[in-house]
C-alpha positions in Angstrom: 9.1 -2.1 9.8 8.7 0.7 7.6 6.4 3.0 7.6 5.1 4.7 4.1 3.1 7.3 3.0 0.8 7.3 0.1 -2.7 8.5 -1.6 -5.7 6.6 -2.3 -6.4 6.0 -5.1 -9.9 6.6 -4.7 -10.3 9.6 -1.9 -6.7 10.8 -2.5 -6.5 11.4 0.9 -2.7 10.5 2.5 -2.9 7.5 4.5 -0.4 5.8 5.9 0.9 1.9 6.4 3.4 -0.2 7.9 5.4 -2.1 5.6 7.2 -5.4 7.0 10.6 -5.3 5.3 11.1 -9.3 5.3 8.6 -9.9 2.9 7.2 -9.3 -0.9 3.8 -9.4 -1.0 0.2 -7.8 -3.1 -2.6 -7.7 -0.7 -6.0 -6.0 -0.7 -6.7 -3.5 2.6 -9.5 -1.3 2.8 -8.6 2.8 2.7 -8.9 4.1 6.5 -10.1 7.1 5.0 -13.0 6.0 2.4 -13.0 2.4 3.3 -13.1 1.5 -0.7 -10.8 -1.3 -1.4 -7.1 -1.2 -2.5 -4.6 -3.4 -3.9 -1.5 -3.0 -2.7 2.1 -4.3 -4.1 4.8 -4.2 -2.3 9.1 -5.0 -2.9 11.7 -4.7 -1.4 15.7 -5.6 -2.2 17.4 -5.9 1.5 15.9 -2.9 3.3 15.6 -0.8 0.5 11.7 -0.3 -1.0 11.8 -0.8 -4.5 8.1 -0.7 -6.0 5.0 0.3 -3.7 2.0 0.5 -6.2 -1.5 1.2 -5.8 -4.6 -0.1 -7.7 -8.4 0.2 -7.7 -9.7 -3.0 -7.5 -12.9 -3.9 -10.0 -16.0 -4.0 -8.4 
């Protein structure tokens, strides 16, 4: 596991989130700060992070 630091993209607060490194994945997860909702990409290459991005889902 891995964990990352990043800002909302809606509160631009710094959160923080564990990252399993086995696996590529986009998932939505709710900001711990602001509770709005936040799609999350995620990709690794061996246990190196290569693209963590952020987006604002439409409501």
């Amino acid at each position: 596991m891995l964990e990352h630091f990043f800002q909302c993209p809606h509160c631009w607060e710094e959160i923080s989130m564990l990252l399993d490194r086995s696996v590529n994945q986009t998932y939505i997860e709710d900001c711990e700060v602001c509770c709005n909702p936040i799609e999350i990409t995620v990709k690794f290459e061996g246990e190196n992070l290569v693209e963590f991005r952020t987006e604002i889902l439409d409501q």
